[in-house]
N, C-alpha and C positions, 0 to 999 in steps of 0.2 A: 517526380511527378508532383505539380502544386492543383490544388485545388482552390480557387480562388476564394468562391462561395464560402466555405470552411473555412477559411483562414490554414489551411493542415498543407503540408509541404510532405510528400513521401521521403524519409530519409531510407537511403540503400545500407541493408543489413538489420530491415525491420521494424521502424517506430513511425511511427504518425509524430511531428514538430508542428504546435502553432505557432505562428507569428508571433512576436515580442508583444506585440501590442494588443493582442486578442485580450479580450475579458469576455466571459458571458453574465451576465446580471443575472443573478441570484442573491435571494434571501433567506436567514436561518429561518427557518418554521418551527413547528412546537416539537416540544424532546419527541424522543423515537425508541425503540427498542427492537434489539435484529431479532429476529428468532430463529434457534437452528431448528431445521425441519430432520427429521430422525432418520430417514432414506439418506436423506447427502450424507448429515454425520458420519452413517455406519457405511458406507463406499467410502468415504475420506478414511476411515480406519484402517477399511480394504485394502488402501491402495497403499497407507505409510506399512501394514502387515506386509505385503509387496514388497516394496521396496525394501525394508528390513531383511525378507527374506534371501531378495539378490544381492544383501549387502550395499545397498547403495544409500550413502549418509541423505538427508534431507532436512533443508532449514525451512522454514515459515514464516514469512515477512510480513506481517501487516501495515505496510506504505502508510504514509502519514496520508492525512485530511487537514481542511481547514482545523485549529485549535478549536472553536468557537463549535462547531459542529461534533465534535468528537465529545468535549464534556455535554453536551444536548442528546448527548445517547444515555441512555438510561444504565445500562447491563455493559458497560466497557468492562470491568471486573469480573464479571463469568467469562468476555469473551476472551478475555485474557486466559482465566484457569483452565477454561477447556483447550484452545490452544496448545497450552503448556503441558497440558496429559501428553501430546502427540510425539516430539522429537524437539528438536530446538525451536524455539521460537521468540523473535525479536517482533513486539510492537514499538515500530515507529512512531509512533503518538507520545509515548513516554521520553522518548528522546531528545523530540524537536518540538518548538512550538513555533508553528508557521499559520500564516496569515490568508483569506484570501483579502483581496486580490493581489496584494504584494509577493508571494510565495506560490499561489493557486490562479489557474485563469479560471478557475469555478470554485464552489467549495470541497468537490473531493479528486480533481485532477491539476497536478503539480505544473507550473510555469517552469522556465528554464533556470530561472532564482530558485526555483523550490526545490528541482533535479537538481543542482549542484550541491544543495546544505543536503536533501538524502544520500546521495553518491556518497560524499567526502565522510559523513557516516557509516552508510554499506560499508562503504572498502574495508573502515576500520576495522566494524565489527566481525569482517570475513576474515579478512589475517589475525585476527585476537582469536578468532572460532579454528583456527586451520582450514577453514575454506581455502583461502588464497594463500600464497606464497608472496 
């Protein structure tokens, strides 16, 4: 199913694809800091206590963003260490340094340049972790 207006193409087996040529115009704005709010935290806890408990492994991915945007965050280093309390946890930010619009058709959602350099990392780090075979 394509949606023309969007520029988004339904791919079968679940992902929204923009067009090659999609961009959306955006600008960096002033630094930022995320805040974790204490209700999700302690349910995000819940939920790795869970899974722990059925035995079931869990990694933690945080997908890259534009470069430029990511150091424009204030607290990337808490969000790192709290993360890292959880179960495994790979940011993606420290891996790669991708661009928008080159890598990004915005500054926090990847173009198909920008799926390819995270893939050809995921995979890595999933057969290095014993994720994959």
């Amino acid at each position: 199913m394509r949606k023309e207006n969007d520029h988004d193409t339904y791919v079968s087996g679940g992902y929204v694809q923009k067009d090659a040529a999609f961009i959306r115009s955006q600008q960096l704005g002033p630094r930022f800091k995320y805040e974790f709010r204490n209700d999700q935290w302690q349910e995000l806890l819940n939920f790795v206590d869970f899974l722990n408990t059925e035995g079931i492994e869990l990694l933690l991915v945080q997908s890259p963003i534009d470069s430029a945007l990511n150091q424009n965050t204030e607290n990337t280093i808490e969000i790192d260490q709290r993360s890292q309390e959880l179960d495994s946890y790979i940011n993606f930010n420290n891996l790669l340094n991708l661009h928008y619009p080159k890598d990004l058709y915005d500054l926090h959602h990847l173009n198909q340049r920008g799926v390819n350099s995270f893939n050809r990392i995921l995979i890595e780090k999933l057969k290095m972790g014993g994720f994959l075979k």
